[in-house]
C-alpha positions, 0 to 999 in steps of 0.5 A: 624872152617875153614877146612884147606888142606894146607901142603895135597897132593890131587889126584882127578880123573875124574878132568877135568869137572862135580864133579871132577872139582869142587873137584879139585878147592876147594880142591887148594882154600883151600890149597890142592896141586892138581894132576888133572887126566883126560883122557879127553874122552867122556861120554862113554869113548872114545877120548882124550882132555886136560881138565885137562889142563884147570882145573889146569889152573883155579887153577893156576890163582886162586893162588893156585898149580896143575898140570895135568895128563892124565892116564888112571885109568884102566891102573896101571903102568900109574897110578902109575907113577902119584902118584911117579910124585906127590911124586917126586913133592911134597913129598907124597899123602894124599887124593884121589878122586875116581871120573872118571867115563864113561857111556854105558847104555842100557838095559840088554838084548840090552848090549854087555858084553863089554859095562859091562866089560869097565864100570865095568873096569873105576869105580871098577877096576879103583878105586882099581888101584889108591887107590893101587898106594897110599896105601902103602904111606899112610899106611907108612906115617900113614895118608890117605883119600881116597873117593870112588863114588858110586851111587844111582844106585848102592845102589838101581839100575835104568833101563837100569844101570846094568853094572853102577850099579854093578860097583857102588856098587862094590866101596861101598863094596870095601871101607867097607874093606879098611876102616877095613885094613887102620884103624891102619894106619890112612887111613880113606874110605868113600863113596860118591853118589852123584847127580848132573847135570854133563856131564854123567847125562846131558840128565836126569835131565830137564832144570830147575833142572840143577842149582839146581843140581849144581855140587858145591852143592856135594863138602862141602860133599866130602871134609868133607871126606876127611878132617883131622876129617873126619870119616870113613866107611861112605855113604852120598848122596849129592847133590842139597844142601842136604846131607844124610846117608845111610846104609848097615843093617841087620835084626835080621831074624828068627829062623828056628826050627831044623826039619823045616829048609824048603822052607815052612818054609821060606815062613810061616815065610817071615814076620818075617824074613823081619821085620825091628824091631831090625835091626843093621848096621853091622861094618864088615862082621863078625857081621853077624854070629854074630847076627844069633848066638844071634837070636838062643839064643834069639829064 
């Protein structure tokens, strides 16, 4: 079965090179109407350029529909003002690509708190503008896909990534709730981490990985999140050819006897308070109470 997006309306942040790009082109090969957005600033989120521009040029030659955007995602009123010009255009939003992204690592003790605030800015308060200036359309039309971009540092950490990591994470979390809330509504969340060799991972990969870190090899993975079947309240890693699941999960823990709920306790007992043995994948935050009220009964 070929997986269609004509008759979508797609918005793809961050569309002006690396994954976005390579979002942007196969979202209009496969008849998505695209809204390229990029600032075209540098790694670290300075400057301008028309890359946008170019992206939409590609897709036009292909024959397929796009125009471009310059806002700025940490700036809302800019952002909501291109989602009214592609719902002027085209008659609504569909799906959104959460993909604009700076970089500014250093260690934690050498980062200025301004580095932190701007990457935390562009990816968490950037993706809740633009997912803000599409909710209510999607909820009204009863139809949404929206993708969040976390990280391997995110979901793990990395040296040097504590501003990129905390941001990371922040849009995996984010995306567990609107998945709850869009789920009357049709609007499905997911979550991709992707590793590819892009301008922002350039340095970190060696010469002879680059290709096979192709930013193409992500996209069958973010466009399957975003599709018509898509599911929802997923993570998947992607790159390199490979797609993997990965999960938030919690252990059943242990019961700590009345008269004992100590520090000692906690430490006599680590072992068991560890062990993966039973563990589940919480659907919502609620599980959580849940499975302590079923590991006081089961105690």
């Amino acid at each position: 079965m070929t997986i269609s997006f004509e008759g979508r309306v797609a918005i793809v942040t961050g569309a002006g090179g690396g994954l976005g790009r390579a979002y942007a082109l196969e979202l209009a090969r496969r008849g998505a109407k695209v809204v390229v957005n990029d600032l075209g600033g540098t790694r670290d989120g300075t400057g301008h350029s028309d890359a946008a521009a170019a992206v939409v040029a590609e897709i036009e030659a292909a024959g397929g529909t796009a125009f471009a955007n310059g806002a700025s995602v940490t700036d809302l009123d800019q952002v909501e003002a291109m989602v009214a010009d592609a719902k002027v255009r085209w008659g609504g939003v569909h799906i959104l690509i959460n993909n604009a992204g700076i970089l500014r690592d250093k260690s934690f003790a050498k980062m200025e708190m301004a580095d932190f605030r701007a990457v935390v800015d562009v990816h968490l308060i950037g993706s809740a503008n633009c997912t803000k200036a599409v909710w209510e359309t999607m909820r009204e039309q009863a139809y949404g896909r929206i993708l969040m971009t976390s990280s391997s540092t995110g979901l793990y950490g990395n040296f040097g990534q504590a501003n990129y990591g905390a941001a990371k994470l922040g849009v995996a979390g984010f995306a567990k709730t609107l998945h709850i809330e869009g789920a009357k509504h049709n609007v499905r969340v997911n979550t991709i981490a992707p590793t590819a060799a892009t301008r922002m991972t350039q340095d970190i990969f060696p010469p002879d990985l680059l290709a096979l870190f192709n930013p193409d090899n992500v996209v069958p993975a973010a466009l399957y999140l975003v599709s018509e079947d898509a599911p929802s309240n997923v993570i998947l890693g992607a790159g390199a050819g490979i797609v993997q699941a990965a999960y938030v999960t919690l252990t059943p823990g242990h019961a700590l006897p009345e008269g004992r709920r100590t520090v000692e306790e906690v430490a006599a007992n680590w072992e068991k308070i560890v062990s993966r043995e039973g563990e589940i994948v919480p659907q919502s935050g609620a599980e959580q109470a849940m499975l302590i009220l079923k590991t006081l009964q089961g105690k």
